[in-house]
C-alpha positions in Angstrom: -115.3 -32.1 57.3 -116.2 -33.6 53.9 -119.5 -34.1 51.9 -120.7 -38.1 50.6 -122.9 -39.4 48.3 -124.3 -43.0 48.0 -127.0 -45.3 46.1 -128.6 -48.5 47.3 -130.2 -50.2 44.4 -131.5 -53.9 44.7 -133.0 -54.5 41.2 -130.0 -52.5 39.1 -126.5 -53.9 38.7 -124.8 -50.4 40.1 -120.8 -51.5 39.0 -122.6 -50.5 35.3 -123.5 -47.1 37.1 -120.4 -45.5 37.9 -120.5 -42.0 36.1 -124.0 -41.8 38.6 -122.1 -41.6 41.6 -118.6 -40.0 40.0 -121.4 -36.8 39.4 -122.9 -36.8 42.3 -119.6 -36.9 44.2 -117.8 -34.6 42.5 -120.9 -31.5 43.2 -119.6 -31.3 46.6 -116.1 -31.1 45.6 -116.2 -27.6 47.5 -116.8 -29.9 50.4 -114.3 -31.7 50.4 -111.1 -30.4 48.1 -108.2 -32.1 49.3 -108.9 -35.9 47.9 -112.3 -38.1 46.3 -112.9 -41.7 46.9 -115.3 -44.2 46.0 -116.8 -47.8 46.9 -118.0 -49.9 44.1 -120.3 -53.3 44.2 -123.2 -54.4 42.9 -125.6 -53.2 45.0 -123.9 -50.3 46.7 -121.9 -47.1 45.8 -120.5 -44.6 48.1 -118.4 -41.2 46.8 -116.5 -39.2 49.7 -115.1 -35.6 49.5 -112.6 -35.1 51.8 -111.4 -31.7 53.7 -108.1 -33.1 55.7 -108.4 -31.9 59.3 -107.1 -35.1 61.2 -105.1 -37.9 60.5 -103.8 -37.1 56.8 -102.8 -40.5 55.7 -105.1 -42.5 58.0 -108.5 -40.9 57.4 -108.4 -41.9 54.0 -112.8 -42.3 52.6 -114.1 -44.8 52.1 -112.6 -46.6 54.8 -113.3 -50.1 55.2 -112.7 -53.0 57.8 -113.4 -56.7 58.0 -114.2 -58.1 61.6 -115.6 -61.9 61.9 -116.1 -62.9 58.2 -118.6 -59.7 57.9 -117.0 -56.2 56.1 -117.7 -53.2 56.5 -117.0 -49.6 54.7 -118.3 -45.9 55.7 -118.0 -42.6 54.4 -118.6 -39.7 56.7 -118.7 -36.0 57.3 -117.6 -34.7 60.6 -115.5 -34.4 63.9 -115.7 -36.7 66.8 -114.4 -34.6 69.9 -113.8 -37.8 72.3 -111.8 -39.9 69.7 -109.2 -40.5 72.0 -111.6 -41.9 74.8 -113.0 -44.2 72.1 -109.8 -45.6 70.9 -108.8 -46.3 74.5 -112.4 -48.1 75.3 -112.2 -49.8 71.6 -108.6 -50.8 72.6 -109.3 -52.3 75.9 -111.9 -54.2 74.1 -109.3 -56.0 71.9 -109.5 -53.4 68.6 -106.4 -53.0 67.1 -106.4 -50.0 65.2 -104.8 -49.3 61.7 -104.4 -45.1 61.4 -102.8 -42.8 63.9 -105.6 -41.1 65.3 -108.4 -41.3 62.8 -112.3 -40.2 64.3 -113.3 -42.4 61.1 -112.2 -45.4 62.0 -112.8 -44.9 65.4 -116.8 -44.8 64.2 -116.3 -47.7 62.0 -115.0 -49.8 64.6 -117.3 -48.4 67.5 -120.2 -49.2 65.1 -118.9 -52.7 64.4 -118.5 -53.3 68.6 -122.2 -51.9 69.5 -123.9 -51.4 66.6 -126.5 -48.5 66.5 -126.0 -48.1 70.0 -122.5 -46.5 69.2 -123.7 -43.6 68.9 -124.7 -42.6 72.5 -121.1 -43.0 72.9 -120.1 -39.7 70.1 -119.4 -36.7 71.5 -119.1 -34.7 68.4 -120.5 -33.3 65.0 -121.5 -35.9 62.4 -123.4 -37.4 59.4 -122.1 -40.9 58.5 -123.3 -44.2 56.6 -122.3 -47.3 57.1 -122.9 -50.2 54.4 -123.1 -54.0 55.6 -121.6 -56.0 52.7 -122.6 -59.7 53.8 -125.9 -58.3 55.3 -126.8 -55.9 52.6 -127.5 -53.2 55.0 -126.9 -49.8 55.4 -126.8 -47.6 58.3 -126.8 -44.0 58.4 -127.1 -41.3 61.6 -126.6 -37.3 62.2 -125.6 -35.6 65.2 -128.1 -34.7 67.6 -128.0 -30.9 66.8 -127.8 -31.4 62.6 -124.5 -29.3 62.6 -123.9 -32.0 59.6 -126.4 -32.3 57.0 -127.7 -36.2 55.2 -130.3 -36.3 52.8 -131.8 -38.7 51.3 -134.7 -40.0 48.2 -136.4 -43.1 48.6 -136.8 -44.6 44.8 -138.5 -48.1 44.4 -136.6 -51.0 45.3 -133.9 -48.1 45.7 -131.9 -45.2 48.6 -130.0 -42.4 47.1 -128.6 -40.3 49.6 -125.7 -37.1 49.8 -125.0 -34.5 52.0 -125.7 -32.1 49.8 -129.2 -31.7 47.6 -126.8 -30.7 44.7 -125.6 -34.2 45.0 -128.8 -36.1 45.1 -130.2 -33.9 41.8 -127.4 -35.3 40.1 -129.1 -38.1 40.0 -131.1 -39.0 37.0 -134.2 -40.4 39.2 -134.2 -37.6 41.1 -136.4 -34.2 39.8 -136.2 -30.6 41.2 -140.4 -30.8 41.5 -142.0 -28.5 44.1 -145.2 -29.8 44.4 -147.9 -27.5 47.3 -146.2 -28.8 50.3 -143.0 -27.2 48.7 -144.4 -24.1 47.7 -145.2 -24.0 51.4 -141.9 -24.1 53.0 -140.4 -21.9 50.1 -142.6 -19.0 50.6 -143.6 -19.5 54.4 -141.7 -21.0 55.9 -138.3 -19.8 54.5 -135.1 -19.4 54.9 -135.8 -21.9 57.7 -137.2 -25.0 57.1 -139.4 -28.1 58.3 -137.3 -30.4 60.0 -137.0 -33.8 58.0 -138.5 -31.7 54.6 -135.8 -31.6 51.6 -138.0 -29.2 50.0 -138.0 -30.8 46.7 -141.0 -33.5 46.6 -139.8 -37.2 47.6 -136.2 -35.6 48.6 -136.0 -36.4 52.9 -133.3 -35.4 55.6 -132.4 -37.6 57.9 -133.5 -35.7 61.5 -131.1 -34.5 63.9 -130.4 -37.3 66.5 -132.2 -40.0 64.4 -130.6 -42.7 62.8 -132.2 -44.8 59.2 -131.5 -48.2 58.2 -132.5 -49.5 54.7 -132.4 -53.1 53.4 -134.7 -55.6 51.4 -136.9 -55.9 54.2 -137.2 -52.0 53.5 -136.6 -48.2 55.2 -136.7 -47.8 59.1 -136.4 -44.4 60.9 -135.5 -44.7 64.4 -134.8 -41.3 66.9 -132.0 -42.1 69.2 -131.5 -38.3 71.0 -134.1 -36.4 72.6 -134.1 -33.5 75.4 -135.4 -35.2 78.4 -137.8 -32.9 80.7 -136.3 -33.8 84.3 -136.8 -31.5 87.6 -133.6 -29.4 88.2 -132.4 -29.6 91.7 -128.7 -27.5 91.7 -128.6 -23.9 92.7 -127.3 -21.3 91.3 -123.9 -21.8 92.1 -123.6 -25.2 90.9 -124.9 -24.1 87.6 -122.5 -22.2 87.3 -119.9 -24.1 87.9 -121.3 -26.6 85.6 -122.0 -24.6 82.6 -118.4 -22.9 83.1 -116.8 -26.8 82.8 -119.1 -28.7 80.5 -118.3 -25.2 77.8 -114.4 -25.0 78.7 -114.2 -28.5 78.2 -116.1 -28.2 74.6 -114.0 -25.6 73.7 -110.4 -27.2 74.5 -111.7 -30.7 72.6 -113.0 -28.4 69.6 -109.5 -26.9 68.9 -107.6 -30.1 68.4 -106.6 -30.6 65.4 -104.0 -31.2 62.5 -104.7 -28.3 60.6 -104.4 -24.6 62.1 -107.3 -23.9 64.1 -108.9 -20.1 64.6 -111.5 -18.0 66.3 -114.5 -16.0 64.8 -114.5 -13.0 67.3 -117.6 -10.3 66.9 -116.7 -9.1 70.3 -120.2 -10.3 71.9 -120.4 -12.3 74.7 -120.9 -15.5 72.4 -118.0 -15.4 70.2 -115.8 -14.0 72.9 -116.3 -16.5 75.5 -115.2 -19.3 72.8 -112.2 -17.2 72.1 -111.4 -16.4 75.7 -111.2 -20.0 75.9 -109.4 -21.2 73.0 -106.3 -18.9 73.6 -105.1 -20.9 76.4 -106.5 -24.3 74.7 -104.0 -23.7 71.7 -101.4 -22.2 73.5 -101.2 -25.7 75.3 -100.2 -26.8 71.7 -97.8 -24.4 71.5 -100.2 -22.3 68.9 -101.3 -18.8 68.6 -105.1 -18.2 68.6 -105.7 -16.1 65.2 -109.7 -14.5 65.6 -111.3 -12.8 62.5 -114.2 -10.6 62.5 -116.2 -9.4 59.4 -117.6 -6.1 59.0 -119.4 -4.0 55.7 -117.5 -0.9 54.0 -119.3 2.4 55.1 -121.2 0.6 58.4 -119.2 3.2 60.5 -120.9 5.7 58.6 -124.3 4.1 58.2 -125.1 2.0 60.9 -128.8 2.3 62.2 -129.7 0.7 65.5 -132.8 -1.0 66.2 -134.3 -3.3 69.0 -132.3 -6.7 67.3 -128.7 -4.7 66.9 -128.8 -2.0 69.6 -124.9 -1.2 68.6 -122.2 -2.1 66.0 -119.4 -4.8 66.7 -116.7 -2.7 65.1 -116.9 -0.8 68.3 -116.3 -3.1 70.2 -113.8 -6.4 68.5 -110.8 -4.5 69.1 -110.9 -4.1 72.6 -112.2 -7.8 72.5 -109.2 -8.8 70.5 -106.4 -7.2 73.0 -107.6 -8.1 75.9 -108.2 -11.7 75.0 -104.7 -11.7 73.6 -105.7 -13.4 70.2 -104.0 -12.2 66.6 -107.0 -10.8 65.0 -107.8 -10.0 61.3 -110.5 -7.9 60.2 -112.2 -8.3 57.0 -114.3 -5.6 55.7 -116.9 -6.5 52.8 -117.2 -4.5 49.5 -120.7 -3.9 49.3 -121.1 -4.8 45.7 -119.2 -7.8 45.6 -121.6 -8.7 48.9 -124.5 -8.5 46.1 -122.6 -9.8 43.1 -122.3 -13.5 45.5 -126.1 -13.9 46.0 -126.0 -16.3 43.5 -122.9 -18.2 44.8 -124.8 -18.6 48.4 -127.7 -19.6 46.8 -125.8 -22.4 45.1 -123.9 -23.2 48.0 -127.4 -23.4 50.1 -129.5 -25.1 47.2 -131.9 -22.7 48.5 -132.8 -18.8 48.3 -132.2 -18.8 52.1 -130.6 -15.6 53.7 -129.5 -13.7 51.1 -126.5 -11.6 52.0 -126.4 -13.0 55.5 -125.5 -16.2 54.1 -123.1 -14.2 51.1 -121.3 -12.2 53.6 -120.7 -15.3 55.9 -119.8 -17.0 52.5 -117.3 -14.5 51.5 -115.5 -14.2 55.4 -114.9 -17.8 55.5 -113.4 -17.3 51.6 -111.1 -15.1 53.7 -110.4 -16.9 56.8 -109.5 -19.7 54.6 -106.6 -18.2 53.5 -105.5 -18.7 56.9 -106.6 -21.9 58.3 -108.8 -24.9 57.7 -110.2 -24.9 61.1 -112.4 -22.3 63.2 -114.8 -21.7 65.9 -117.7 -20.3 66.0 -120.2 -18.9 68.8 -123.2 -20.1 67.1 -126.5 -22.0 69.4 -125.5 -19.7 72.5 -128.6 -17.8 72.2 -131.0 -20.8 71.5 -130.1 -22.7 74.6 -129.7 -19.8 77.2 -132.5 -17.6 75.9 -130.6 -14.7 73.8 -133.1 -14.1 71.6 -135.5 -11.2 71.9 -138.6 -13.4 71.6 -137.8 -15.1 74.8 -138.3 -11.4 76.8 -141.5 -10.2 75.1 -143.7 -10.1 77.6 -146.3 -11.1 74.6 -146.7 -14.2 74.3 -147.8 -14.2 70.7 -150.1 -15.9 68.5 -150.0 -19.5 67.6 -146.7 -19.5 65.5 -142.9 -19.2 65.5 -142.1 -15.7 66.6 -139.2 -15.2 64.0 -141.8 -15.5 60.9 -143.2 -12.6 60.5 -144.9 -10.4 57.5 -146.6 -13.7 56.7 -150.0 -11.9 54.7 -147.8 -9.2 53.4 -146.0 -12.0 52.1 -148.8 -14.1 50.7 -150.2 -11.1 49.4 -147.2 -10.8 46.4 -148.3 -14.4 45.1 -148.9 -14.4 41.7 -152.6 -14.7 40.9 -151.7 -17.3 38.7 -151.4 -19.8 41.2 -154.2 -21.5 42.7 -156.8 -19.1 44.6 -157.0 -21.7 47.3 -152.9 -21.6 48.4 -153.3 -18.6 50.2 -155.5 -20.3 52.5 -153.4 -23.5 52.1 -149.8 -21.6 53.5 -151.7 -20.1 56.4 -152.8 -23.4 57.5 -149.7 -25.0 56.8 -148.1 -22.6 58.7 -150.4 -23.5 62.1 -149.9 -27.1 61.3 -146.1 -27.1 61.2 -146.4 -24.9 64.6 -148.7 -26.9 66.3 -146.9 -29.8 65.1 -143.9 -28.9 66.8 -145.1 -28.1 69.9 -146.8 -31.5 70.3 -143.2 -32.9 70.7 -142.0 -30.7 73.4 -141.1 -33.0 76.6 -143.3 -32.2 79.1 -142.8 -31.8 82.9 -145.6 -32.5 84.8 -146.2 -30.0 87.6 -144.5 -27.2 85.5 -146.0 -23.9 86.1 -147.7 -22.6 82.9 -145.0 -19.6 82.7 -141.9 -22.2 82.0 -144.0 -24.5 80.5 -144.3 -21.4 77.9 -140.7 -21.1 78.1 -139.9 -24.5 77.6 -142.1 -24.6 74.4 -140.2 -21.6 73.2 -136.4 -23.1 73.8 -138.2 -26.2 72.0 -139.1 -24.3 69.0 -135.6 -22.3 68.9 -133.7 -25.4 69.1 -135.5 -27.7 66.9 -136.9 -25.3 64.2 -134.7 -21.8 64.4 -131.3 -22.9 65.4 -131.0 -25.7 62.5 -131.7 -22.9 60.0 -128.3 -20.9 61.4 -126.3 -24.6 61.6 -127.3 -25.1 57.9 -126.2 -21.7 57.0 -123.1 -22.3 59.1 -122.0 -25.7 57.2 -122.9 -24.7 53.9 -121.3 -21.2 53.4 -117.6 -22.3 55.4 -117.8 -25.8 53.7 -118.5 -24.2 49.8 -115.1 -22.8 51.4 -113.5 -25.5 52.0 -113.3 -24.5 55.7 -114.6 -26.2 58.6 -116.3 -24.4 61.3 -116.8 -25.7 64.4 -119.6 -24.9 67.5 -118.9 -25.6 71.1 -122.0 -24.0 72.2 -123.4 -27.3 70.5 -122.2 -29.7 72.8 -124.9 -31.7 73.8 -124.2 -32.1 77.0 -124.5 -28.5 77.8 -127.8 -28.6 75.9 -128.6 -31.4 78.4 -128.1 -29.4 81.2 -129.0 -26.2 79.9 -132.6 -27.5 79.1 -134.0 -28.0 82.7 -132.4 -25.6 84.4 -135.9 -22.7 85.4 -135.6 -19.7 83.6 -135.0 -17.6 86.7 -131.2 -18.7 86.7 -131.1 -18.9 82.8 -132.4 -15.1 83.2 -130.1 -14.5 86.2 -129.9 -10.8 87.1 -133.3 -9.9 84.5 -130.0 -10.4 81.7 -130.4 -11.9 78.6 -128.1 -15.2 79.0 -127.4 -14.0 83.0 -126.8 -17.8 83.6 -123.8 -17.8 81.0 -122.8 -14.5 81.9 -122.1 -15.6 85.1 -120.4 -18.4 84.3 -118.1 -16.8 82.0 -116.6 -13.9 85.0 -113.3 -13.8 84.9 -112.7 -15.6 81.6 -114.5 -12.8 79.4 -113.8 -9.1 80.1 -116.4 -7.0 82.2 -116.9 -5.3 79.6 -118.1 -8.0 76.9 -120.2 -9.9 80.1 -122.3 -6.8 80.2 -122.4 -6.1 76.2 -126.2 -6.7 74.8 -126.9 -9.0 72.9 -125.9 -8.2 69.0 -127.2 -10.5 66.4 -124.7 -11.0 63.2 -123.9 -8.3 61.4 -125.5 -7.0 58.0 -124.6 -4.2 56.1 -126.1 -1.0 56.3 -124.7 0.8 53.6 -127.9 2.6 51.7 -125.9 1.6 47.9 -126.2 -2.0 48.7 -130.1 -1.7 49.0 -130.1 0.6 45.5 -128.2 -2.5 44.6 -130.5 -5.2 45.0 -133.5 -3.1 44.7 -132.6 -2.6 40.7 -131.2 -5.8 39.9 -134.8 -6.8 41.5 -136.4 -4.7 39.1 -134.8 -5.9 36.3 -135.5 -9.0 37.4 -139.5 -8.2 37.6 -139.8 -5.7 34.8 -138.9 -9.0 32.7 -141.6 -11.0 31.0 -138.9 -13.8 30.5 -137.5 -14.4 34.2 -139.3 -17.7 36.2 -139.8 -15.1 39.5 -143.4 -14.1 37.8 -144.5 -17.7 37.8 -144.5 -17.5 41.9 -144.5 -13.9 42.8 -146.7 -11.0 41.5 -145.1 -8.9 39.5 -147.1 -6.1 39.3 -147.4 -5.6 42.7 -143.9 -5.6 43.6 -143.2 -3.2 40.7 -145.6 -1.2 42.1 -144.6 -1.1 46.0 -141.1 -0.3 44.1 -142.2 2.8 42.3 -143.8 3.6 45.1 -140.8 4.1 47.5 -142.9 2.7 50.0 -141.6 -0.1 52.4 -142.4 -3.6 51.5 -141.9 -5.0 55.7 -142.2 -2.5 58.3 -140.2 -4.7 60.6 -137.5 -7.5 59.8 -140.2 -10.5 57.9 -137.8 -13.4 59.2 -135.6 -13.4 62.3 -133.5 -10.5 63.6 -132.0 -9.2 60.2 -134.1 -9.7 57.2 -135.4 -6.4 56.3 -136.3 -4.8 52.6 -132.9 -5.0 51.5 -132.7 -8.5 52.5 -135.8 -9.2 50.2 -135.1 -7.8 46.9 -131.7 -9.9 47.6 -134.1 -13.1 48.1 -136.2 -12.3 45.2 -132.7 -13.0 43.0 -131.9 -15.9 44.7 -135.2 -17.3 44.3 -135.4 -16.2 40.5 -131.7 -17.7 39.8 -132.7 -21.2 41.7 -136.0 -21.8 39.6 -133.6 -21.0 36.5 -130.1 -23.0 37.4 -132.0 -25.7 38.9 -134.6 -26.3 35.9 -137.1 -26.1 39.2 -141.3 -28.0 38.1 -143.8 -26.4 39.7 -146.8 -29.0 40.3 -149.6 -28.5 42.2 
């Protein structure tokens, strides 16, 4: 894994604008800590980061090759899981290749053989960009799922791009503005976020599974992967079968590698069917499977269980860990420390995003890093096979995305010194971003109007909840320098996944019964029949004391940016108060009270460190 920058420019001679892209490079350094690199013309830079995982001399950024007069170089962030198949087609196709066993230039050179159609071909996580030096064109792509994340900032006669929004600030054209559709998605919509929205205003990302191409005859946006709606003929049995081989075979790619490679193991279902699996995967190499679980000083004591997190993992990893025969490591969190890197996640995020979700997960893969460069992760499970409590309410809901919740309570701490018409404004926003999504569902003609509604609702996890997880997932292991990897992603289980009914999905009346029963005899009886148990969040009472005072401080100060968003007096009153500020968790499974006064921080920090305009 690694993190790139680039700029296009066709008015400005950019070999005079070096120190432009040096900066911008060097803000994902986290990213990438093992080596830089950079392509300089006239009309193109590219930096690279690069985290060594395969190929250590070969896979050398930015890599370029020359084939029929025309050259071409690319940086890229990612894995490709079917290199090997590649090189062998490439090969047979007359390709000689130059590294050892490199997944770059195996997507240089597939890109130079088919061009954008290359990459139906990639099995694999990626963002990538690809410049044309005779043509003066570049191409860029991400994954279908958006496990890899590519901005970019259209400027006149200009494209400056990163995988990181750190990156693309660093550049002088760019501003940190947050103009009314920003306000929108920061206090609505987040932690998640509008697919394709960079937040800041004229800041893009590039969509999962859609590809851009920029040149004098200007920007094009092109969508390459969709979910297809088809009728599902196999039974039962045969989906079983099929999910069991599509996920072992996910699994056993995922853990190749030149690095040391290791589990994260909760002892759920998720994360201990990717373990069960990778223990025989690496022993193939002749490698143990090390499996780390994270866990909160004083949750055995503490621990509260509610209708998202009906138990605690730390009863159950150890069992997990001996019977799936893995060397596990448990790290336990210090609670203050957990608040005292708020700040760090935020940065690493460029967003006030999940708070101490996102610091905890930043602070395990600190740990596991100590370790290895590589691990796996049981992520997207519950988004494709219907894990998530939403999908078994028999409610239906109103017309929005069932893990935003609180939404007046919410509105009603604006500051009054924002426009009176924004409240207004958010709640509409809110409707249109909903509706908007579910005009792109795929539609089966025929469907009944019960899995049509279930369909809708997969469509809205995957598209609109599952990249908020991904994003947390790549920017708290990479500000670690550790790359984390998610079989459940493969999109060829999605594929599968996706029009299968939910009666088998929901086999048995179970939450994931279809993957359950796939996973018998691979995962103990024990773990198949475990409810579901989201993430774990600490539920210590000092670590709320903690957050709820350095919130106070933070709103008890005429000085601090938080007052020009929030109002002030209103939170200092609930806080006096002792009353509750959400009666229920405002955004997904976890994010309670606690989880607020540790976003107000973040949010306060980010308007200061990143010199954030508000314009409306």
């Amino acid at each position: 894994m690694c993190g790139f920058s680039g700029w296009i420019d066709w008015k400005r001679d950019l070999e005079k604008q070096t120190a432009t892209i040096e900066a911008m490079t060097e803000k994902m350094a986290h990213r990438g800590p093992d080596s830089s690199g950079y392509f300089i013309s006239g009309r193109a830079l590219l930096g690279h980061r690069r985290l060594v995982v395969v190929d250590p001399v070969g896979g050398i950024q930015p890599m370029q090759r020359t084939y029929g007069g025309r050259s071409y170089t690319i940086v890229y962030n990612g894995e490709l899981y079917n290199t090997d198949e590649l090189r062998r087609e490439l090969g047979a196709r007359g390709w000689e290749f130059q590294t050892r066993n490199s997944d770059t230039e195996a997507l240089l050179l597939a890109y130079i053989e088919w061009g954008p159609d290359c990459l139906s071909r990639f099995n694999g996580i990626f963002a990538f960009a690809i410049w044309d030096h005779q043509l003066e064109r570049l191409f860029m792509a991400r994954d279908r799922l958006g496990v890899k994340p590519l901005f970019y900032c259209p400027i006149k006669d200009a494209l400056v791009f990163a995988s990181e929004l750190k990156s693309l600030l660093a550049h002088p054209d760019v501003r940190p503005v947050l103009d009314e559709i920003g306000l929108a998605e920061l206090l609505v919509m987040a932690p998640s976020r509008t697919p394709g929205h960079g937040v800041f205003r004229g800041i893009k990302e590039l969509r999962p599974g859609w590809s851009l191409s920029f040149s004098r005859q200007g920007l094009h946006l092109e969508q390459y992967w969709q979910v297809k709606s088809l009728v599902h003929t196999d039974d039962l049995e045969t989906c079983t079968r099929t999910v069991a081989e599509i996920f072992s075979d996910a699994v056993y790619r995922q853990t190749r590698a030149d690095v040391p490679v290791a589990t994260f193991l909760s002892g759920g279902l998720d994360s201990s069917a990717v373990t069960a699996l990778a223990v025989p995967a690496l022993g193939d190499q002749g490698l143990p499977t090390l499996s780390f679980s994270v866990d909160y000083a004083g949750n055995e004591t503490h621990f509260a269980s509610s209708m998202y997190q009906q138990d605690a993992d730390f009863m159950w990893i150890e069992q997990a860990a001996e019977m799936l025969h893995s060397q596990h490591h448990s790290i336990i969190l210090d609670n203050r420390e957990l608040a005292d890197s708020l700040v760090w996640a935020m940065q690493a995020a460029d967003y006030p995003a999940m708070a101490d979700i996102d610091s905890s997960l930043l602070l395990f893969c600190r740990e596991v890093k100590k370790y290895v460069t590589v691990a796996l992760s049981g992520e997207c499970a519950d988004e494709i096979f219907g894990g998530y409590p939403w999908f078994h309410w028999e409610d239906r809901g109103d017309e929005t995305f069932p893990w935003i919740r609180s939404v007046d309570e919410r509105l009603a701490l604006i500051s009054p010194d924002l426009k009176s018409w924004l409240p207004d404004y958010f709640r509409g926003y809110l409707l249109e971003r909903y509706r908007e999504a579910v005009q792109e569902v795929p539609v089966l003609d025929g469907e009944s109007d019960f899995d049509a509604h279930k369909r809708r609702l997969f469509y809205l996890c995957l598209t609109r909840f599952m990249p908020t997880l991904l994003d947390r997932k790549d920017r708290m292991s990479m500000a670690s320098g550790l790359e984390v990897r998610v079989p459940f992603a493969d999109h060829r289980l999605l594929e599968y996944v996706w029009n299968v009914p939910w009666n088998i999905k929901n086999h048995g009346q179970q939450a994931k019964g279809l993957l359950r029963r796939s996973l018998q005899g691979t995962v103990p009886d024990f773990i198949l029949n475990r409810p579901k148990s989201p993430y774990p969040k600490t539920h210590h009472p000092d670590y709320l004391n903690l957050v709820k005072a350095r919130a106070r401080q933070i709103i008890e100060s005429k000085d601090e940016p938080l007052g020009q968003l929030l109002n002030t007096n209103a939170l200092k009153s609930l806080m006096q108060s002792g009353q509750q500020v959400f009666s229920r968790p405002w955004f997904g499974q976890l994010m309670a009270d606690a989880q607020y006064y540790a976003w107000l921080i973040q949010l306060n920090t980010w308007l200061k460190d990143y010199s954030v305009e508000i314009k409306v």
